[in-house]
C-alpha positions as CSV (number, residue, x, y, z in Angstrom):
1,X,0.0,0.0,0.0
2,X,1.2,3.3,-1.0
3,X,2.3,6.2,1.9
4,X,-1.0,8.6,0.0
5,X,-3.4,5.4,0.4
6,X,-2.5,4.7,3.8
7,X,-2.8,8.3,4.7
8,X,-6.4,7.9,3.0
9,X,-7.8,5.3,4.4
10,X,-6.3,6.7,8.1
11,X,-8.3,9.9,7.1
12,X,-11.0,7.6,5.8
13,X,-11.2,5.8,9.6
14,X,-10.9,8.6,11.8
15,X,-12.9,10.9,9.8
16,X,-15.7,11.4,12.8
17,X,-12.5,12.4,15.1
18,X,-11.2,15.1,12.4
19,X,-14.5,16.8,11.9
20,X,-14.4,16.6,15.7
21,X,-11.3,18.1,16.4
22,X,-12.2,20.6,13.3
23,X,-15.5,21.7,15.0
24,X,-14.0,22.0,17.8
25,X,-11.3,24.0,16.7
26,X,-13.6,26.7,15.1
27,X,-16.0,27.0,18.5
28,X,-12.9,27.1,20.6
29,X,-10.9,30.0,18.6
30,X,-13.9,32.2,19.9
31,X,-14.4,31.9,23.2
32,X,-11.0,33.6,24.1
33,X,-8.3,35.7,22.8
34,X,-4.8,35.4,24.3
35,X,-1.8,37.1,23.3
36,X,1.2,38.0,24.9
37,X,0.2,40.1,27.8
38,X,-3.6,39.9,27.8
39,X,-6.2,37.6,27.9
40,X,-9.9,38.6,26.7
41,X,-12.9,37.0,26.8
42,X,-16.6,38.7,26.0
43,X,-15.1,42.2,24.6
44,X,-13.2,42.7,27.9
45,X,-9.8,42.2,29.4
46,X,-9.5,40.2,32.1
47,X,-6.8,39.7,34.7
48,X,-4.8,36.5,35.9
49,X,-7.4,35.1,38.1
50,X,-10.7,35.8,35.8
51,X,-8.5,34.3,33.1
52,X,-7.6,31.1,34.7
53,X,-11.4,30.6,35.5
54,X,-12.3,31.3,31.9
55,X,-9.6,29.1,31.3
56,X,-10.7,26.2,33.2
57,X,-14.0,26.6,32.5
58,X,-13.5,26.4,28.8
59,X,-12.1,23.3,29.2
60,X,-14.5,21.8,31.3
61,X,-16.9,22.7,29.1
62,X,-15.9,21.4,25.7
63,X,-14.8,18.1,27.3
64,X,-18.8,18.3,28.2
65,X,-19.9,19.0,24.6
66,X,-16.9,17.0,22.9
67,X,-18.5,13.7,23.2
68,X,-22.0,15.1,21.6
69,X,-20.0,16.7,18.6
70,X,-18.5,13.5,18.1
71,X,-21.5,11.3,18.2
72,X,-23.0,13.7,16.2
73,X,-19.9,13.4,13.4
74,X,-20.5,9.6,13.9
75,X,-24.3,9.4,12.8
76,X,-24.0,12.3,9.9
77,X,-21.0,11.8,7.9
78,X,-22.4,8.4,6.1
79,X,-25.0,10.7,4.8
80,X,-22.5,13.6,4.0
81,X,-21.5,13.5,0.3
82,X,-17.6,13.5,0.2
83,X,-18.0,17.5,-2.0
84,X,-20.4,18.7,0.3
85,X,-17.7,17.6,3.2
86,X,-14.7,18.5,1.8
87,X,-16.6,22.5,1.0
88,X,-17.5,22.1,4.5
89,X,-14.0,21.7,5.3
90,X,-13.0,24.5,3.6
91,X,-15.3,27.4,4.6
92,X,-14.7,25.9,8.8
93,X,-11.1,25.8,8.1
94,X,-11.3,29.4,6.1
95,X,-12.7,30.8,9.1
96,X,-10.9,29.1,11.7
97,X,-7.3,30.9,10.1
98,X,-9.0,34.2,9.8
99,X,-10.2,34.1,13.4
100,X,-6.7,33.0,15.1
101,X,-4.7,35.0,13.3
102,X,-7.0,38.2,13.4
103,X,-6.9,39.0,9.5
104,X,-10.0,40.0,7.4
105,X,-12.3,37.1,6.8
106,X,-13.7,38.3,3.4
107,X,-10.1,39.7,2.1
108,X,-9.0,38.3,-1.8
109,X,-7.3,35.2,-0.9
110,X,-10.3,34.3,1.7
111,X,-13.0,34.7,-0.7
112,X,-11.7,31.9,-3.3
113,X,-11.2,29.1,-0.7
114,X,-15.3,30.2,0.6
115,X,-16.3,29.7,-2.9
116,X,-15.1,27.0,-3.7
117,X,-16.2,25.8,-0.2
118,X,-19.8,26.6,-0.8
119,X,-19.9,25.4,-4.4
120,X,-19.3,22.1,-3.3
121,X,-21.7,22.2,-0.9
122,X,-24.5,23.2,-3.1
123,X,-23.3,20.4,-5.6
124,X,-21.1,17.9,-4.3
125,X,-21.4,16.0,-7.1
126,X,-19.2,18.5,-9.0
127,X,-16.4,16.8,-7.2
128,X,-16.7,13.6,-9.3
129,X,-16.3,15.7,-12.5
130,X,-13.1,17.4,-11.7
131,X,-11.5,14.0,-10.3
């Protein structure tokens, strides 16, 4: 078996634990914004105690929701088209960079990847025609 098939069918097996991790991902990028030398949560900053229960809190709470995303993953992707996932993947992962690293989520290079991303969503069979 080949190093790209291997790495497919990996991807292929653990697909409900990427889109989990991806999901997850996404939600947790807003909750909180930490750079070096603040920490700010809900529009405000917030000092070293607030921001350790913030802290703590958050992770509490997506190891509560975690498990449902993932269920959830479970159950829908056999009914997911591979297009429809893979625009999914895009416009999620498209957002995800623009919210960590603070740039413009609608700038030049953004607006391709969502397009493409939303194309395939409305027609996931579009996918079979280009491969």
């Amino acid at each position: 078996m080949s190093m790209v098939a291997g790495l497919l069918q990996y991807v292929s097996n653990h697909l409900d634990t990427i889109m989990t991790g991806l999901t997850m991902a996404v939600v947790g990028i807003g909750v909180y914004e930490a750079r070096d030398g603040f920490f700010l949560f809900n529009g405000q900053f917030r000092g070293k105690y607030g921001a350790l229960l913030i802290f703590v809190g958050t992770l509490f709470g997506a190891s509560l929701i975690t498990p449902v995303i993932s269920d959830w993953w479970a159950q829908s992707l056999p009914y997911i088209p591979p297009g429809q996932l893979l625009g999914a993947i895009l416009v999620l992962g498209m957002l995800g960079v623009n919210k960590a690293a603070e740039w413009n989520f609608f700038d030049i290079k953004s607006l391709p990847v969502y397009g493409v991303g939303v194309v395939l969503i409305a027609n996931p069979e579009i996918l079979h025609t280009v491969a």
